[in-house]
PDB file as gemmi writes it, atoms N, CA and C in Angstrom:
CRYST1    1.000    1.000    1.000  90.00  90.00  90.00 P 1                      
ATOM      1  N   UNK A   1     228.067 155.469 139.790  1.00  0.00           N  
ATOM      2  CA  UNK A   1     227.376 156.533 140.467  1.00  0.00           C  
ATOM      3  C   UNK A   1     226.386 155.958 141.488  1.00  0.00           C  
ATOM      4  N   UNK A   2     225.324 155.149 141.001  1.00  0.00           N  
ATOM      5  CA  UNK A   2     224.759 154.283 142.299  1.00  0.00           C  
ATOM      6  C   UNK A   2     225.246 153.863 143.175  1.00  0.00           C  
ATOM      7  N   UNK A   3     226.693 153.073 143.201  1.00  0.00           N  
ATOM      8  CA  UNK A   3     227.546 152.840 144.340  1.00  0.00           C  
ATOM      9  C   UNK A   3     227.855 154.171 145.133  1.00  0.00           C  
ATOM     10  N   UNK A   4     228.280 154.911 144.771  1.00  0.00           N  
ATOM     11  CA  UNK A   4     228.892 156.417 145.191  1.00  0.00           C  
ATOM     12  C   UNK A   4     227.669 156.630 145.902  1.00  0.00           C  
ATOM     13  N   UNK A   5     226.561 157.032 145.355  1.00  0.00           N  
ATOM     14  CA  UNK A   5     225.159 157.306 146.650  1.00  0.00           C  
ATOM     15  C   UNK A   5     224.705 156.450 147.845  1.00  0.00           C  
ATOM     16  N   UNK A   6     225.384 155.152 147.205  1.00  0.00           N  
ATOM     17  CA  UNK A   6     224.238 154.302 148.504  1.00  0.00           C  
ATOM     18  C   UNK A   6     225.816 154.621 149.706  1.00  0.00           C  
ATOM     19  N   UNK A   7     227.286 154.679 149.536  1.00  0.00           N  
ATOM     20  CA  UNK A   7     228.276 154.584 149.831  1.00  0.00           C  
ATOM     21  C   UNK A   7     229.254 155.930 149.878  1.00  0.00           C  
ATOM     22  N   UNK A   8     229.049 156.663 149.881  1.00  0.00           N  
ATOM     23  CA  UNK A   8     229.672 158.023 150.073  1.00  0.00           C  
ATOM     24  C   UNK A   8     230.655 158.131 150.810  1.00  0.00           C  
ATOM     25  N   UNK A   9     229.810 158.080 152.073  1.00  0.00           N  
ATOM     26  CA  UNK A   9     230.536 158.389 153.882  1.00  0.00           C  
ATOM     27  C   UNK A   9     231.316 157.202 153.377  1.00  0.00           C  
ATOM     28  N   UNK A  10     231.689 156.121 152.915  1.00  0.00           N  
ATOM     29  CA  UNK A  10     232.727 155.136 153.455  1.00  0.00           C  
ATOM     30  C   UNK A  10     233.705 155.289 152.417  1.00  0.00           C  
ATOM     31  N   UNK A  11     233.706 155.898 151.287  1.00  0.00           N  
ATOM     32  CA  UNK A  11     234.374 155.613 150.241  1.00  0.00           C  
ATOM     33  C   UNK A  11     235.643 157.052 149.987  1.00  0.00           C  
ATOM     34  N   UNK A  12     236.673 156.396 150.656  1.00  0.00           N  
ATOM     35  CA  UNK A  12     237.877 157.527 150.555  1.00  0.00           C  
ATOM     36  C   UNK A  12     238.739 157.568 149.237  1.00  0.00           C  
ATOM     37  N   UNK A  13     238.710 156.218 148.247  1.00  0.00           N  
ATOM     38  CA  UNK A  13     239.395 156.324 147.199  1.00  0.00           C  
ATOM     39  C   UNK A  13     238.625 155.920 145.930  1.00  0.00           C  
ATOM     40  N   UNK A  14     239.216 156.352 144.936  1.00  0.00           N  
ATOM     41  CA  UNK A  14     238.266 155.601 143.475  1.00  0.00           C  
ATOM     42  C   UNK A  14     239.576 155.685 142.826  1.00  0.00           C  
ATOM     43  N   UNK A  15     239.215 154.261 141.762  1.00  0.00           N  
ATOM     44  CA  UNK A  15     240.109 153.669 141.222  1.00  0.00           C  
ATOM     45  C   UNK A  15     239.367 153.731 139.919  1.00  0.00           C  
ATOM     46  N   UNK A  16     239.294 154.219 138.948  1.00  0.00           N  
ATOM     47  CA  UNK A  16     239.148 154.196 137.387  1.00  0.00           C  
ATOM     48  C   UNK A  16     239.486 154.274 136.866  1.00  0.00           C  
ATOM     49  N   UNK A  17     239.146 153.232 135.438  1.00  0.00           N  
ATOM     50  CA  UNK A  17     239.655 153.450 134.432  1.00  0.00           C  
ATOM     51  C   UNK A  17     239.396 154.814 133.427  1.00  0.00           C  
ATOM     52  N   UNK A  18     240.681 155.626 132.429  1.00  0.00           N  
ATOM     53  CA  UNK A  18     239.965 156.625 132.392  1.00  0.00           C  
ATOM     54  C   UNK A  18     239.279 156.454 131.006  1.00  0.00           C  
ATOM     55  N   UNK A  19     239.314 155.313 130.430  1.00  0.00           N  
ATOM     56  CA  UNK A  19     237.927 154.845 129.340  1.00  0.00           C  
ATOM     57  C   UNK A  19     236.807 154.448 129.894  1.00  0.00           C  
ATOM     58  N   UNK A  20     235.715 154.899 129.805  1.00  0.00           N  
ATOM     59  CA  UNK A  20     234.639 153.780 130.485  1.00  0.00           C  
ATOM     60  C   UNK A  20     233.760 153.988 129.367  1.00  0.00           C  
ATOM     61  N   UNK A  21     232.310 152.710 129.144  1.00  0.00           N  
ATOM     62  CA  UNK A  21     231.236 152.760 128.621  1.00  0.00           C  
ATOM     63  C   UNK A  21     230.153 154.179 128.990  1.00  0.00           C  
ATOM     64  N   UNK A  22     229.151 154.348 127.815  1.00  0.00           N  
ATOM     65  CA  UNK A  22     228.049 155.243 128.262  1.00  0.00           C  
ATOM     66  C   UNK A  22     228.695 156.855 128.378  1.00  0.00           C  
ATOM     67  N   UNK A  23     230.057 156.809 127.791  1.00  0.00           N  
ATOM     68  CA  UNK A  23     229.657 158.219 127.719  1.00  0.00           C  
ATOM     69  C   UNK A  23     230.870 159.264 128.605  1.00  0.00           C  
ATOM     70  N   UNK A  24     230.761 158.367 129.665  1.00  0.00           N  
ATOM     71  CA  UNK A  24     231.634 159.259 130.752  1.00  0.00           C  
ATOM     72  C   UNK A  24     233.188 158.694 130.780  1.00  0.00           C  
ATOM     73  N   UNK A  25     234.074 159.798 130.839  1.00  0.00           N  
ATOM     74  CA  UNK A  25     234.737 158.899 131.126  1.00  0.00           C  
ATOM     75  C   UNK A  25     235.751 159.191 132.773  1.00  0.00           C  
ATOM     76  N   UNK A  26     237.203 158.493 133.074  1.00  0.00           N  
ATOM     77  CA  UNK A  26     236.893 158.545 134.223  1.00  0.00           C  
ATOM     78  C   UNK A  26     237.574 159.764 134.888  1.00  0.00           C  
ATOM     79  N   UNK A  27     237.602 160.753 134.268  1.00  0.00           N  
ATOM     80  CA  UNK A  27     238.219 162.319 134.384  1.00  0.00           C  
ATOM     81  C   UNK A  27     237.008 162.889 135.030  1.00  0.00           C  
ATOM     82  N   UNK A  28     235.961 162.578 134.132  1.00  0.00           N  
ATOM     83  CA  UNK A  28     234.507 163.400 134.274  1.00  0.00           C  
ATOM     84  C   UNK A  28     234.218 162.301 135.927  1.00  0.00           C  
ATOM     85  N   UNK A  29     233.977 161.361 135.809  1.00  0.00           N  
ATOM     86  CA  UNK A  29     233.430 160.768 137.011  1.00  0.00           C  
ATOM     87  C   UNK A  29     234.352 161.342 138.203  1.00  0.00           C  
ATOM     88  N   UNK A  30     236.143 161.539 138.145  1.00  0.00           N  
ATOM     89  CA  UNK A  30     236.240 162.016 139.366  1.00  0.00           C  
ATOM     90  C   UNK A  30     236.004 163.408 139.767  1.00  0.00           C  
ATOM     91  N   UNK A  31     235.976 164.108 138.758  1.00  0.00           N  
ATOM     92  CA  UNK A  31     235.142 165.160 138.735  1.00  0.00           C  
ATOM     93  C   UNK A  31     234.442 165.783 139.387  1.00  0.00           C  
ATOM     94  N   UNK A  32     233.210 164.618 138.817  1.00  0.00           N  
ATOM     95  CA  UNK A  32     231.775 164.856 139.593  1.00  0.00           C  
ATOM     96  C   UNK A  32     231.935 164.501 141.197  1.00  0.00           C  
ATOM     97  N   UNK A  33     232.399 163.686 141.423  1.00  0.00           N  
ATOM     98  CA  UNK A  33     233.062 162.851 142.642  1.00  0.00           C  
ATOM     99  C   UNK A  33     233.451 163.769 143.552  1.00  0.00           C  
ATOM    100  N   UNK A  34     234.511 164.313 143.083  1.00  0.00           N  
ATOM    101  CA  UNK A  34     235.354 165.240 143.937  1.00  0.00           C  
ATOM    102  C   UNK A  34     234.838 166.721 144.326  1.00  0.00           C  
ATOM    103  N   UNK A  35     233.691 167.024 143.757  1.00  0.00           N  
ATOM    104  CA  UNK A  35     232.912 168.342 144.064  1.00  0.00           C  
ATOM    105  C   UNK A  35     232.622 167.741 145.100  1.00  0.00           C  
ATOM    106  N   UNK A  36     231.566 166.640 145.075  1.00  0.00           N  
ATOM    107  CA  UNK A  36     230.922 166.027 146.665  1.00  0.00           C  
ATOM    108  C   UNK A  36     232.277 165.898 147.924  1.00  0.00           C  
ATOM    109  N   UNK A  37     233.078 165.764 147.771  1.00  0.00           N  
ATOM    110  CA  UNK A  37     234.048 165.266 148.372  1.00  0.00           C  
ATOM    111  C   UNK A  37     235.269 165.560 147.977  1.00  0.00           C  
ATOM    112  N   UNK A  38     235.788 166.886 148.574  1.00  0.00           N  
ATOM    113  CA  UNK A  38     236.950 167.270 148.241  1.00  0.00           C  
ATOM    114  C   UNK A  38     238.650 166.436 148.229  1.00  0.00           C  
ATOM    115  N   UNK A  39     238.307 165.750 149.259  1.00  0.00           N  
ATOM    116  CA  UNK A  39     239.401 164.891 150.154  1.00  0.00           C  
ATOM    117  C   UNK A  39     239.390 163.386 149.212  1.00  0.00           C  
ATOM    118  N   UNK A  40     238.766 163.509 148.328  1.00  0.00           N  
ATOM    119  CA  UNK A  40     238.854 161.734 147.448  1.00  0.00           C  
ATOM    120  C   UNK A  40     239.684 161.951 146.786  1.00  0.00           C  
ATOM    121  N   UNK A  41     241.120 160.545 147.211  1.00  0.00           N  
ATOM    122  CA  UNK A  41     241.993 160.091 146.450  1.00  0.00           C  
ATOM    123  C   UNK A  41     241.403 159.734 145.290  1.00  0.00           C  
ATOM    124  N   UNK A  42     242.264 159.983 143.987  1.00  0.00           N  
ATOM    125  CA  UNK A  42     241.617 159.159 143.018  1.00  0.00           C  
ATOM    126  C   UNK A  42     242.857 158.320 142.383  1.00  0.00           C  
ATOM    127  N   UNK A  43     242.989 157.346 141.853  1.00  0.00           N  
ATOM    128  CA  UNK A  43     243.657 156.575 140.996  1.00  0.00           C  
ATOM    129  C   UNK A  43     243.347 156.724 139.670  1.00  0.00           C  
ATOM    130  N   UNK A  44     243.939 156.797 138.550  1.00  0.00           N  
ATOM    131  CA  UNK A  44     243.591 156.406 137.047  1.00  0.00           C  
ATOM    132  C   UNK A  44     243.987 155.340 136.625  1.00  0.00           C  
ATOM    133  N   UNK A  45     243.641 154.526 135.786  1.00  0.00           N  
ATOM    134  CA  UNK A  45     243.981 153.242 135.100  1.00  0.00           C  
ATOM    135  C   UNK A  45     243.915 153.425 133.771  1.00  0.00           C  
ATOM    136  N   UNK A  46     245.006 152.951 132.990  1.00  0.00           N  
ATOM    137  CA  UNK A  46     244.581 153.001 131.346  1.00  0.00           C  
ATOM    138  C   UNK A  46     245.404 152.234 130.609  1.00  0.00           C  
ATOM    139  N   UNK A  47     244.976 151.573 129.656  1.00  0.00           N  
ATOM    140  CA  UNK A  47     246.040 150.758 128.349  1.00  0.00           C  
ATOM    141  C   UNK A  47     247.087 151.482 128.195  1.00  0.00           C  
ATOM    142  N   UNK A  48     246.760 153.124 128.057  1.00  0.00           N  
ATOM    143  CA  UNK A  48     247.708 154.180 127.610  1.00  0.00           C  
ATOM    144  C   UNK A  48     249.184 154.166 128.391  1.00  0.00           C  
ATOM    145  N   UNK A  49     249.770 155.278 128.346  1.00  0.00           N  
ATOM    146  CA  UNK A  49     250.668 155.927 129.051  1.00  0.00           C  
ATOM    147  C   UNK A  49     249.918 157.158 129.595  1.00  0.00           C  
ATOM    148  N   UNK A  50     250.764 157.205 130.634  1.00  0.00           N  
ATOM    149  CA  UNK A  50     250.664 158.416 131.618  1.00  0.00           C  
ATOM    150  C   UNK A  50     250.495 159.338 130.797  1.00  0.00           C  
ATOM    151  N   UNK A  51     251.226 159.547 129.555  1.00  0.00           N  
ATOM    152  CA  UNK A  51     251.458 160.847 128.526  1.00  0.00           C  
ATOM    153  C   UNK A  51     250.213 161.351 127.977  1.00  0.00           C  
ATOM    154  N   UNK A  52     249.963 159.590 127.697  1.00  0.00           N  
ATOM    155  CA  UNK A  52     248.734 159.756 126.701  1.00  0.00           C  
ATOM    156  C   UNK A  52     247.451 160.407 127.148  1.00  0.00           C  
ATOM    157  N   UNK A  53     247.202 159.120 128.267  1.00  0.00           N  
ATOM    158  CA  UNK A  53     246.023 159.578 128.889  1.00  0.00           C  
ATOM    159  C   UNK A  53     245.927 160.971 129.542  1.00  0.00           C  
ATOM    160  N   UNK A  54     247.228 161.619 130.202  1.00  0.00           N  
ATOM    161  CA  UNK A  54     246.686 162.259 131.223  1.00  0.00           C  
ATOM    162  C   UNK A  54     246.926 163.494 130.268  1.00  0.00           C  
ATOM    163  N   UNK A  55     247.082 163.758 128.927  1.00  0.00           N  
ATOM    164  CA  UNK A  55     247.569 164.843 128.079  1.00  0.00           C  
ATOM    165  C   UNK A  55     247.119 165.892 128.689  1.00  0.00           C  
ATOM    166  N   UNK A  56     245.716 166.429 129.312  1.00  0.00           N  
ATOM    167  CA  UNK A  56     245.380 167.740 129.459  1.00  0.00           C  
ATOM    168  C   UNK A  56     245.290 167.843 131.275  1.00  0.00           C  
ATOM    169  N   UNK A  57     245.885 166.366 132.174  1.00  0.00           N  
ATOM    170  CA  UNK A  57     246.076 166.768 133.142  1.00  0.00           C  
ATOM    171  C   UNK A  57     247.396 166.065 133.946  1.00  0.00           C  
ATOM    172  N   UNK A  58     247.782 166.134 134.645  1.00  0.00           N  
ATOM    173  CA  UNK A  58     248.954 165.538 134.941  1.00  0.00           C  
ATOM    174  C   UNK A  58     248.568 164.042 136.111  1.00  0.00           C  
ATOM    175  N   UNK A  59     249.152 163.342 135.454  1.00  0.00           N  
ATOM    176  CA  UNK A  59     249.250 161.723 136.001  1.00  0.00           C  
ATOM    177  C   UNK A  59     250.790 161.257 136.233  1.00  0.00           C  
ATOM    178  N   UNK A  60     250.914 161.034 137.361  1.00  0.00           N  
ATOM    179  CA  UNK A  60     252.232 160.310 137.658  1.00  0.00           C  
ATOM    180  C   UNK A  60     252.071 158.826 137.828  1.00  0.00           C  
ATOM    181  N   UNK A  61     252.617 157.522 137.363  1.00  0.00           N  
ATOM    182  CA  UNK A  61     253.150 156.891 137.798  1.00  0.00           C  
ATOM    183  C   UNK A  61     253.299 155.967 138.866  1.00  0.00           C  
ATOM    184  N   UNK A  62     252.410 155.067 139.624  1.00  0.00           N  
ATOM    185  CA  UNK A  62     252.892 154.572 140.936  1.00  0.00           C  
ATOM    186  C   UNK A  62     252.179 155.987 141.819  1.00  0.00           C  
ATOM    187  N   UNK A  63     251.716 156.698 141.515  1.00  0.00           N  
ATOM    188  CA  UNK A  63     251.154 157.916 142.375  1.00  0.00           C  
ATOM    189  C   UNK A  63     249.620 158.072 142.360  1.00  0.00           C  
ATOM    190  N   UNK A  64     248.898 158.418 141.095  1.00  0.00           N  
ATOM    191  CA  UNK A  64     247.788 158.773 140.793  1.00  0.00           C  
ATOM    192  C   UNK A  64     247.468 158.160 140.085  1.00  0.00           C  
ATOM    193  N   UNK A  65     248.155 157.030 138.771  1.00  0.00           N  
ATOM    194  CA  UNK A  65     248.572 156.138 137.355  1.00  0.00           C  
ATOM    195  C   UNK A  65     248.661 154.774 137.614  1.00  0.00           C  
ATOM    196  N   UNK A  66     248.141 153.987 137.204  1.00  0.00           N  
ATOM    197  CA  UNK A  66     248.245 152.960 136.876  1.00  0.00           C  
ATOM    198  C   UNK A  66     248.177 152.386 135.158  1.00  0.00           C  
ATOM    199  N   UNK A  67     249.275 151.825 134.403  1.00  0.00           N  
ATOM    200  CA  UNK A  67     248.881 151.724 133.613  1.00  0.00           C  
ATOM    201  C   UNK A  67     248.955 149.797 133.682  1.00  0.00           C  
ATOM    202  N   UNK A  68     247.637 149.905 132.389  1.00  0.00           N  
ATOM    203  CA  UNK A  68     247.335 148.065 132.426  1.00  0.00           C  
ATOM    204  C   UNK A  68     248.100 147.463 131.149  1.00  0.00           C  
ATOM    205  N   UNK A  69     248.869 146.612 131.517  1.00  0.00           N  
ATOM    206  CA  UNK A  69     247.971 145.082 132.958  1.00  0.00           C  
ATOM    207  C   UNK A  69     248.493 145.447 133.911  1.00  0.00           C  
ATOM    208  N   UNK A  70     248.503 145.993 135.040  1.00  0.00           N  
ATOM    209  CA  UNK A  70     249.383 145.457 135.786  1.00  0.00           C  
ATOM    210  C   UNK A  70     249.245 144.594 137.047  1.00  0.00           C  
ATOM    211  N   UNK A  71     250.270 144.174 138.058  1.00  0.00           N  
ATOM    212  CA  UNK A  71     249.927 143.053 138.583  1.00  0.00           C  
ATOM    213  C   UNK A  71     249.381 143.652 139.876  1.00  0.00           C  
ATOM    214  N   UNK A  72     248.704 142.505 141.092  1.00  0.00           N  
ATOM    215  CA  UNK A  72     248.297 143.067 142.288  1.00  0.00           C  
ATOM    216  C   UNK A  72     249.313 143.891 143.036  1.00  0.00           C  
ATOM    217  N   UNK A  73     250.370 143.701 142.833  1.00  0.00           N  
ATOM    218  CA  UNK A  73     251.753 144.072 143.632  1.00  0.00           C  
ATOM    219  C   UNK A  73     251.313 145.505 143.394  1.00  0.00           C  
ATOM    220  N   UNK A  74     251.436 145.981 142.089  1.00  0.00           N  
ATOM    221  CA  UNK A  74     251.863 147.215 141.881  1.00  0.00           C  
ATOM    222  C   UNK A  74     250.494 148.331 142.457  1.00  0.00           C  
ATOM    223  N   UNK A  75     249.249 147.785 142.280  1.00  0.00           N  
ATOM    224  CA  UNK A  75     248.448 148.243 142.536  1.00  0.00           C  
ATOM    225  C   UNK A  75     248.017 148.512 144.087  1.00  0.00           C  
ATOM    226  N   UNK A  76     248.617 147.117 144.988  1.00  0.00           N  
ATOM    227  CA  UNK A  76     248.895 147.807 146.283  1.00  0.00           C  
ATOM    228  C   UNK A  76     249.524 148.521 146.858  1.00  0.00           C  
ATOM    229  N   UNK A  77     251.255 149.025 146.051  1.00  0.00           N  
ATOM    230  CA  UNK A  77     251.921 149.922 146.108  1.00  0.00           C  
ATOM    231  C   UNK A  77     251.564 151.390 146.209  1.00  0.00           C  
ATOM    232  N   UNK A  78     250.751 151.330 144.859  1.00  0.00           N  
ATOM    233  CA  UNK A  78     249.806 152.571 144.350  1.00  0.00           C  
ATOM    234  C   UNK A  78     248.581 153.265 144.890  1.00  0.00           C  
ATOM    235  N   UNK A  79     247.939 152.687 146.108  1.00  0.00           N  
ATOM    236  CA  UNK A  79     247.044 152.675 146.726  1.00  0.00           C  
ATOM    237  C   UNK A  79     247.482 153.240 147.988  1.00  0.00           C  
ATOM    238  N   UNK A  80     248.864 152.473 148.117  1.00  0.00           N  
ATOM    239  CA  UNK A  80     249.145 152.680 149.705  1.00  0.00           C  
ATOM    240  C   UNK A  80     250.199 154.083 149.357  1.00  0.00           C  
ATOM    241  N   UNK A  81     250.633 154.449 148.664  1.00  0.00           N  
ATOM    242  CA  UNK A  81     251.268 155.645 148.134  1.00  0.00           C  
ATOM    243  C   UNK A  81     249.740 156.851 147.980  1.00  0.00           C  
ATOM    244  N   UNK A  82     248.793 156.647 147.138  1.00  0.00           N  
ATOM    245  CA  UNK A  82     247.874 157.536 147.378  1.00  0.00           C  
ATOM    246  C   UNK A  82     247.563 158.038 148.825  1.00  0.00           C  
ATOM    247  N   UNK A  83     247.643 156.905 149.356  1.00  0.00           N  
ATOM    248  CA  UNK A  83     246.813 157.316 150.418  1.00  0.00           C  
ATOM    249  C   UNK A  83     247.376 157.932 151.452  1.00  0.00           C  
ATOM    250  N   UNK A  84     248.718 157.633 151.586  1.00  0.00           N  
ATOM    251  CA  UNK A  84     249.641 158.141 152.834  1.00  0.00           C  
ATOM    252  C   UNK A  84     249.909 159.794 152.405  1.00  0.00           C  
ATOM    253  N   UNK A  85     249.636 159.626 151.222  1.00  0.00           N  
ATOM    254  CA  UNK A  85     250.100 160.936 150.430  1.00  0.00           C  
ATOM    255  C   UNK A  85     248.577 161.726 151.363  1.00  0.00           C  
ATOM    256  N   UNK A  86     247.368 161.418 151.035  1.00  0.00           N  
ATOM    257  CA  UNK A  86     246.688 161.807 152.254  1.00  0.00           C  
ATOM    258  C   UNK A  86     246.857 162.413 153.785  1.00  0.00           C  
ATOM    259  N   UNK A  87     247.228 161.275 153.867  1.00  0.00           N  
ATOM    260  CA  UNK A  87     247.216 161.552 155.606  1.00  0.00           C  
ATOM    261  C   UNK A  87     248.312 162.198 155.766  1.00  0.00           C  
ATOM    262  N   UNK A  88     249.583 163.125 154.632  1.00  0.00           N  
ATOM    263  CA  UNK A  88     250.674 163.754 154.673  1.00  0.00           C  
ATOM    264  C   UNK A  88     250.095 164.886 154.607  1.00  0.00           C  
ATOM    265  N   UNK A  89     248.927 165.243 153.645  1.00  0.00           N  
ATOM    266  CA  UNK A  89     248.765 166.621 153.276  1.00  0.00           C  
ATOM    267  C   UNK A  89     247.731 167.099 154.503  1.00  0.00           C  
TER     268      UNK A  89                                                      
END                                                                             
């Protein structure tokens, strides 16, 4: 969240995991995120499956999903797929 304030205006995507420490996790952070900023790509990351994690919302795959480990490859795939998916809609 401190990053997000000092960095707003520059920050078009977030990449989280959707476990995090303290409480939040990263459903709630894009959440909060995405009220400020309608237009933020978000990514999810998780040990899980798509199934698991995204049970009460939908996660695809190479789209919105990342599940871990995975390698740099896939994650630049996944990024550059979010985002074009952007500049489509």
């Amino acid at each position: 969240m401190e990053v997000w304030k000092e960095h707003r205006n520059e920050i078009r995507l977030l990449l989280t995991d959707m476990v995090m420490p303290d409480g939040m996790n990263g459903k709630e952070l894009a959440r909060r995120l995405l009220q400020e900023t309608p237009g933020l790509k978000v990514i999810y990351t998780s040990g899980y499956s798509a199934d698991i994690a995204g049970k009460d919302f939908p996660l695809e795959e190479g789209v919105n999903f990342l599940m871990k480990p995975f390698e740099v490859q896939k994650l630049a795939q996944t990024v550059r797929a979010c985002l074009e998916e952007t500049s489509a809609t």
